[in-house]
Structure formats: C-alpha cells, structure tokens
C-alpha positions in Angstrom: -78.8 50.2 41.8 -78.4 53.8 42.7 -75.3 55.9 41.2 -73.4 56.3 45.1 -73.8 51.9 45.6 -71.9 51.8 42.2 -69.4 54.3 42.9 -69.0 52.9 46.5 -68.3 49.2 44.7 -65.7 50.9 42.5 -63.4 52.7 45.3 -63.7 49.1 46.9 -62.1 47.2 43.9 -59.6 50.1 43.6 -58.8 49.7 47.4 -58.6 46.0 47.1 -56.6 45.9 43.9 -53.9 48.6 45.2 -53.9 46.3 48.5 -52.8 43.4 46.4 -50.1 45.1 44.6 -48.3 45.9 47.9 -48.5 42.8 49.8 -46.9 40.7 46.6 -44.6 43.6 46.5 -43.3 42.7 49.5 -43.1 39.0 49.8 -41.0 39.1 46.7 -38.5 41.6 48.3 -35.0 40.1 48.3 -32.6 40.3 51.2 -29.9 43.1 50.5 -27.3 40.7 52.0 -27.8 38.1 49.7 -28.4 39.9 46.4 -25.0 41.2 46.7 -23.6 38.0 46.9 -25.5 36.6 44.1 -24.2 39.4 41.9 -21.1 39.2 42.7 -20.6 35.6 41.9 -22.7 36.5 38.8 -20.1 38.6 37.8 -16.6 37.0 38.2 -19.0 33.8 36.0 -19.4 36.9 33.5 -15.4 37.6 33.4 -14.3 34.0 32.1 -13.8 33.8 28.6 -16.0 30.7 27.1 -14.0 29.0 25.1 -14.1 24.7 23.3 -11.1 23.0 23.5 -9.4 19.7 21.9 -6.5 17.6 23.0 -3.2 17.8 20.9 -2.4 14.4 19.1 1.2 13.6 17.3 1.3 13.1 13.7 3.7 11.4 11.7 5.5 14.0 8.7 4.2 11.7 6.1 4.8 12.5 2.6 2.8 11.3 0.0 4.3 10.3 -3.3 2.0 9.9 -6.6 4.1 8.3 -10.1 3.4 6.3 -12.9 4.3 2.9 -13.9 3.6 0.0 -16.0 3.0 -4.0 -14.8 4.3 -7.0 -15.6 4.6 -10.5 -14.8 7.0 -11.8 -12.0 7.7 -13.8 -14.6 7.4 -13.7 -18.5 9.5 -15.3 -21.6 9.3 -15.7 -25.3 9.4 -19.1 -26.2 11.7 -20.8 -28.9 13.0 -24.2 -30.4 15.9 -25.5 -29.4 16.7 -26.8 -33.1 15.7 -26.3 -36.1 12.7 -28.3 -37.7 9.1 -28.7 -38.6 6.1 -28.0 -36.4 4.5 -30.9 -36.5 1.7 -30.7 -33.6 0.5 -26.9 -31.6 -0.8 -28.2 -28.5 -2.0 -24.8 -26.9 -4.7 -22.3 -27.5 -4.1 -18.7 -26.3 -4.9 -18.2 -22.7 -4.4 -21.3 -21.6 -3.2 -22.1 -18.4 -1.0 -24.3 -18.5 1.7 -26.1 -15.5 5.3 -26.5 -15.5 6.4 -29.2 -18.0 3.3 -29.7 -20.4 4.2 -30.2 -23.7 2.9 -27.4 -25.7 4.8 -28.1 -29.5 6.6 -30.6 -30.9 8.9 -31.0 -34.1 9.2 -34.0 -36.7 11.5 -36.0 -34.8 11.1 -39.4 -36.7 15.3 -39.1 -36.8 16.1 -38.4 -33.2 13.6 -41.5 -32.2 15.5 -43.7 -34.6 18.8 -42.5 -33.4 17.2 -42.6 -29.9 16.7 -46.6 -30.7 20.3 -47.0 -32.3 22.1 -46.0 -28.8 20.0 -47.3 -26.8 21.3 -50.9 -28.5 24.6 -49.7 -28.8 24.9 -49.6 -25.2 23.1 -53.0 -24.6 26.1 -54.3 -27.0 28.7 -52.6 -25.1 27.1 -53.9 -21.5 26.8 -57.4 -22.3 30.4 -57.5 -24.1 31.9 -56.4 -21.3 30.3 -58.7 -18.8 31.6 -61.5 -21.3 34.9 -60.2 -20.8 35.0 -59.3 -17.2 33.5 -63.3 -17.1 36.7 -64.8 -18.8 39.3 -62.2 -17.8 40.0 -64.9 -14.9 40.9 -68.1 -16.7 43.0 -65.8 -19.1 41.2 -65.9 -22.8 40.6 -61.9 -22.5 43.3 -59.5 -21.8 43.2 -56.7 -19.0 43.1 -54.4 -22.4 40.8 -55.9 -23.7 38.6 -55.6 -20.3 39.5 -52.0 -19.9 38.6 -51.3 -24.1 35.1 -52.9 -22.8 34.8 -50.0 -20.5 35.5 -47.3 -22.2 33.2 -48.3 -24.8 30.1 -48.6 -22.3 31.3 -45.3 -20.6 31.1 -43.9 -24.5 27.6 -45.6 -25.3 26.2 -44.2 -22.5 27.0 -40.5 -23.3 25.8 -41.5 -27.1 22.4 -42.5 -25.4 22.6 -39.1 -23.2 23.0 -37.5 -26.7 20.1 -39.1 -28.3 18.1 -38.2 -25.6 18.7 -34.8 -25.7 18.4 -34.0 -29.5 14.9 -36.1 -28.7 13.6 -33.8 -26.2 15.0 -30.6 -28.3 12.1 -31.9 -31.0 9.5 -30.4 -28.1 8.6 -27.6 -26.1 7.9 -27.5 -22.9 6.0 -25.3 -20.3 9.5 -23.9 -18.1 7.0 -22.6 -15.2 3.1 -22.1 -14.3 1.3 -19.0 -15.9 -0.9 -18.4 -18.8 0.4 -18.4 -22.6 -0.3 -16.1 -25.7 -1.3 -17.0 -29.3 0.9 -19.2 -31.1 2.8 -17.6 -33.6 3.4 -20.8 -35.7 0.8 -23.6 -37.5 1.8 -27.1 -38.2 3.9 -27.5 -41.1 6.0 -24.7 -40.8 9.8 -24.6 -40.6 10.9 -22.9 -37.7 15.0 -22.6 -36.5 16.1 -21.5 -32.6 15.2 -18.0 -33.4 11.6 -18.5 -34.2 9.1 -17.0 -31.9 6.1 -19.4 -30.7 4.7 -18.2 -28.2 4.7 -15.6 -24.9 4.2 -17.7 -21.4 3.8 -14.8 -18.7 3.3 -15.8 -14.8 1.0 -13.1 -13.8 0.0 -14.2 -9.9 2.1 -11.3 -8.9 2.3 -8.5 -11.4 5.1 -6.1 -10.9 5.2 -2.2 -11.4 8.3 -0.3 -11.7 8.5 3.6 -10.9 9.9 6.3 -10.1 10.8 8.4 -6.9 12.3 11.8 -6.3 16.0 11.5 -5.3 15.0 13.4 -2.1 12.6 10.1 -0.7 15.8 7.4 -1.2 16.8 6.8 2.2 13.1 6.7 3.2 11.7 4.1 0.7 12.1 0.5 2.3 11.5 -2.8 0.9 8.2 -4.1 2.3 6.6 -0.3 2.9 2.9 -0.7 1.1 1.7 1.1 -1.9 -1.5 1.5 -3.7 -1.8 0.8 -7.1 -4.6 2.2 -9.8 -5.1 1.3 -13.0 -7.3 3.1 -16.0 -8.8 0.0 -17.2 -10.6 -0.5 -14.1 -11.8 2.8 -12.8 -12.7 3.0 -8.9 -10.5 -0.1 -8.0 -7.6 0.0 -5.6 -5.0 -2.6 -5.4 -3.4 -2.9 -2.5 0.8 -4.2 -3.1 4.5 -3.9 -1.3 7.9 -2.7 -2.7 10.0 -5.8 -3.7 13.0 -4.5 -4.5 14.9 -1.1 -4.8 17.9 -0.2 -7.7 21.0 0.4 -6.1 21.5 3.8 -8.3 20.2 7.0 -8.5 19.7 8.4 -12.6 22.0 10.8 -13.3 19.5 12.2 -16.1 16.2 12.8 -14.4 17.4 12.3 -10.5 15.1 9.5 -9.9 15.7 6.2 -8.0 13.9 3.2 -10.0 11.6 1.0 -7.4 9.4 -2.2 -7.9 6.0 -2.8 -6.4 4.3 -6.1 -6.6 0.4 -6.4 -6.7 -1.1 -9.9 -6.2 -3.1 -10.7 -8.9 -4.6 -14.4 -7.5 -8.2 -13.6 -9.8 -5.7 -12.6 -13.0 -7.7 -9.4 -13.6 -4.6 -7.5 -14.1 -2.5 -8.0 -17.4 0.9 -7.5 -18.4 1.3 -3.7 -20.1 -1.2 -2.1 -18.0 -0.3 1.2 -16.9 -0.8 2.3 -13.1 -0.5 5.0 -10.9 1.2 3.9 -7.6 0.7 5.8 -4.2 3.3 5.2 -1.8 3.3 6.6 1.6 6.6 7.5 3.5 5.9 8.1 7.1 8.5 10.5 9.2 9.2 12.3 12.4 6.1 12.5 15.1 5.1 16.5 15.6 2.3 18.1 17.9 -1.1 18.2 15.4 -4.2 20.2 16.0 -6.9 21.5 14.1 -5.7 24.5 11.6 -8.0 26.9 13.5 -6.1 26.8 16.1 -3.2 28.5 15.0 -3.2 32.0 15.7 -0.8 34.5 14.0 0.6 37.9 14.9 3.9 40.1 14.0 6.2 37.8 15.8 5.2 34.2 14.7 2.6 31.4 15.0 0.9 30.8 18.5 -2.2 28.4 19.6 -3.8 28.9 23.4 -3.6 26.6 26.0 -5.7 25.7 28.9 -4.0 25.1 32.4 -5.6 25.3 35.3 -8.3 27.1 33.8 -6.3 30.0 32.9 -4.9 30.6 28.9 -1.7 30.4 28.0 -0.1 31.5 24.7 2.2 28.9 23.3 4.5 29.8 20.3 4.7 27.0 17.7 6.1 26.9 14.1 3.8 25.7 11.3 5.4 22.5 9.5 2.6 21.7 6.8 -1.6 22.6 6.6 -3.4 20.2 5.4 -7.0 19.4 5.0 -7.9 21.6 7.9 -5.1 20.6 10.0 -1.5 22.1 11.2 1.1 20.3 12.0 3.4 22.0 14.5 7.1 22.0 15.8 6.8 23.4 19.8 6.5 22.9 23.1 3.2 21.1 23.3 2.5 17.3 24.4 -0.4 14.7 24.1 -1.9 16.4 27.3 -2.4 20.0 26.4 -5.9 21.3 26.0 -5.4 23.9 22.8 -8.5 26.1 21.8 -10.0 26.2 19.2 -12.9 28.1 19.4 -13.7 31.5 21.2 -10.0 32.4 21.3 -10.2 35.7 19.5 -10.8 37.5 23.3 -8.2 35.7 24.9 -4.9 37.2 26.9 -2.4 35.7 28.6 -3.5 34.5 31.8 -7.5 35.6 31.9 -9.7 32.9 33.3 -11.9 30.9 31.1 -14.6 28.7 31.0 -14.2 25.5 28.9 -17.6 24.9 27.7 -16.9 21.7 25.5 -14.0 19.5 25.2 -13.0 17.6 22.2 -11.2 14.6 22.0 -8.9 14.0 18.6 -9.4 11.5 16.3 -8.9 7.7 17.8 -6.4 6.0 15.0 -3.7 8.2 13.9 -2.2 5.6 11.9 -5.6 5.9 10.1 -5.7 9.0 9.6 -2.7 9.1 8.5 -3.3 6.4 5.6 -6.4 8.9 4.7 -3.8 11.4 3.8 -4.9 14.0 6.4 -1.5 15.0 7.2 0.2 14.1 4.0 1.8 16.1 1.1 -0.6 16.2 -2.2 
C-alpha cells in the first residue's frame, strides 16, 4: 500500500473518531431547566443535619444497697433435760432429720414408771370406793361426808396420776419441731441435771439473715421487697429471698436500722453461721432516661436535642445520676420525645435534620432496672 492510501486511512479514523465524540456529546446534554431544579433540591438535602435518634424511657431512682450479714435457722434451740438423771439410751446421730415428737434421749426412769404404776392404782382405789359409796348413800349406811370425802380423794388421785405422768415423760427428750440435729454432747451413762447441753436442733428450710441499712433507706425498705443473697462458701451462686421483718428502732451508735431477710433453703445447702452479702434494691421516683451521650453540656447547664417536626430543639435537663452509660434526668421530656444521640455536635436551635436511624429503648425497664443499669454502686 502506497504512503498517500495510508495517510488518507488515517485522516478517515481521525474524522470518524472526532465525529463520535460530538454526537455522544450531545445526546448526553442535560436540559438547563431541569438541572437547576435537580441542584437545588440537591442542596436544601445537603443543608439537613444527619443525625440517629432514640426514644426517651422513665426510669425508676433505684438505689442499690450492698451489707453483710450472717444466717440462721427460722428456728434453732439447745436442748436440755428437764430433770436431773442418767442417760440411759442416745437415740440420734448428728444430722439426722428428725420430726416433731421423736424421742431422741431418755433417762433412767425405773422410779417414775413405778410411781407411774402406784397412782395409777390409787386412783382405781379411789373410783371404785366412791362408786360403793354413791351405791349405798340411798338406803343411809354412808354419810353425805363420807360421799363428798370419796370425791375429793378421786379428784386428788387424779392430779397424783397427772404428776406421775409428767415426772415420767421428763425422763425423755423429745424433738419440739422438724429440722436437723447436731452431735450429741452426752454418752449413756453420764449424769446430766436441767442445765446440761445435749444437743442443737436447728430448722433450716428458711434460713434467715439479719443486716444492716443506712438510716437514710428506712422509710423505703418494706416487708416483702426482694433481696439477693451471696455467700463465700459457694462462689457464683445467687439466692434469691424477701425481707421478713424490720426492727422498729434506728441504733443510736452506728445510725443503722437492723432488717431480716429470709432465703428458702428446701435442698439444705445453706447452714446456720454462714456469712452473706445481701443486695437489696429500693426502687423510687420515675425520671426521663436516655443514653449518657446524649447529654450535652455548656456554661449554663445540661441540655440533650430533640427532634420535632424534623427540626432540633434544645431541651434543658438536670443530671440526677450516670450510670453505666446512662443519665438519668429531671426536665421537661416525656416517653414520646425523639432525643439525639448521635451527630449532634453541628446542631442549632431550629436547623432542619435528617433522622437517619431511629432507636428504640430497651423493652423491660423493670429489667433493667433489676440489672442495676440505673442503680447506685
């Protein structure tokens, strides 16, 4: 191919090339009309602030109180003869459960059973005298006296055989109430007296744990309210009780009120003596809570931003407690007010924004507050 066919091909593809350029050129060409609408609605998008926003929940003041305290049983003696004697059979081993009225020791008692016997045919004596008497009272061979003497000696055989009775159950001991008992403190054969020690009987299905409250929490603390007990002898278990009772007296010395919490304790794995540290709970007045983040601050006081009508809105609050990343406020704010909490370092009073995400608060306050989210440490 000659040198003028190739440069005649190359003008051609430079012709064709610069042809293409203008055509697409043009059929992309906007209308002026439109484009300034486009950017003008481009613009006022560009002047709203972007911001995420959560509704406000209400939060009860809780206040969380930590103490110490020690269990034991709802119920729990020492017990002792009623007289004096010798053991003569221990019908217990320690830890036993035992039920109200088994016999768990008994005394020689060979002279209570013989005077036991003696009244018991004193007063068959006495009974069928005086039905001899009462018999021939009529006809006149026994005096009225003599009738009436009758009596009075029945009437005093039967409180003889009352008598006997009781110095014949004195010789034993018997379970007062269900619960578990200790290690006897006696062996048979040994002289005891009503002083002597035998054994500790402790009704542990409820244990209870007395401590102590600030002065302050008094009037807040009800019977009923729930606490949470731990103990150190079994780390990583929570036990869940109620206050049973509340002293009617504040201590002069450390400014304390005295209060009792009982734990069920159906399984027995909690003893008398352990020692436990009791959580209590004491819910108060319902305030606005949002997310500390929220909270702005300047020279004044405390302020969040609100969303109305798609326009912020600086709301002054005051700051009541922060806790575990949340504020809980006194103002004018209510269950249905949007506060930001995220993009609201651009923000000014009344400047259009554009609420990109919306978050809802947590479901369960009553939950949350039980978690502690709200409450003091």
């Amino acid at each position: 191919m000659s040198k003028a066919k190739q440069l005649a091909y190359l003008i051609l593809a430079v012709f064709l090339v610069l042809v293409t350029w203008y055509l697409l050129s043009v059929f992309e060409a906007k209308d002026p009309a439109l484009d300034t609408g486009n950017d003008s609605a481009a613009g006022q998008e560009t002047d709203k602030q972007p911001v995420i926003v959560q509704s406000v929940s209400f939060e009860s003041d809780a206040s969380r109180i930590v103490s110490v305290g020690t269990g034991q049983a709802q119920q729990s003696i020492t017990l002792t003869p009623e007289s004096a004697g010798q053991v003569r059979d221990v019908l217990f081993k320690s830890g036993d459960s035992v039920r109200e009225g088994d016999l768990l020791l008994t005394l020689d008692k060979e002279d209570e059973e013989l005077a036991l016997e003696l009244a018991k045919l004193q007063l068959q004596d006495t009974r069928q005298r005086l039905a001899r008497y009462e018999q021939a009272a009529p006809s006149g061979a026994v005096s009225a006296t003599e009738v009436d003497q009758a009596r009075n000696a029945l009437s005093v055989a039967q409180i003889e055989l009352s008598q006997a009775e009781l110095a014949y159950t004195k010789r034993m001991i018997l379970a007062p109430f269900d619960g578990v008992i200790g290690r006897s403190q006696v062996d048979p054969g040994e002289r005891v007296n009503e002083s002597s020690a035998i054994a500790t009987l402790d009704d542990a299905s409820n244990l209870n744990v007395d401590f102590n409250i600030p002065e302050s929490f008094a009037y807040a603390v009800q019977e009923g309210q729930q606490v949470v007990a731990q103990t150190w002898a079994l780390p990583g278990e929570e036990f869940t009780g109620k206050i049973r009772s509340i002293e009617n007296r504040i201590d002069r010395e450390t400014r304390t009120l005295q209060v009792r919490a009982q734990l069920p304790n159906e399984q027995g794995r909690l003893r008398t003596g352990m020692s436990f540290v009791i959580e209590l709970f004491l819910s108060g007045e319902l305030y606005p809570a949002v997310p500390a983040v929220a909270v702005q601050w300047d020279r004044e006081a405390a302020y969040v931003w609100l969303v109305h009508d798609g326009v912020a809105e600086r709301q002054a609050v005051e700051v009541l407690k922060r806790a575990n990343g949340w504020a809980l406020l006194s103002g004018q704010l209510s269950r249905e007010d949007q506060v930001v909490i995220e993009g609201m370092q651009s923000l000014r009073g009344g400047m259009p924004v554009d609420v990109r995400s919306q978050k809802a608060p947590p479901e369960d306050i009553s939950e949350r507050s039980a978690a502690g989210i709200l409450n003091d440490g």
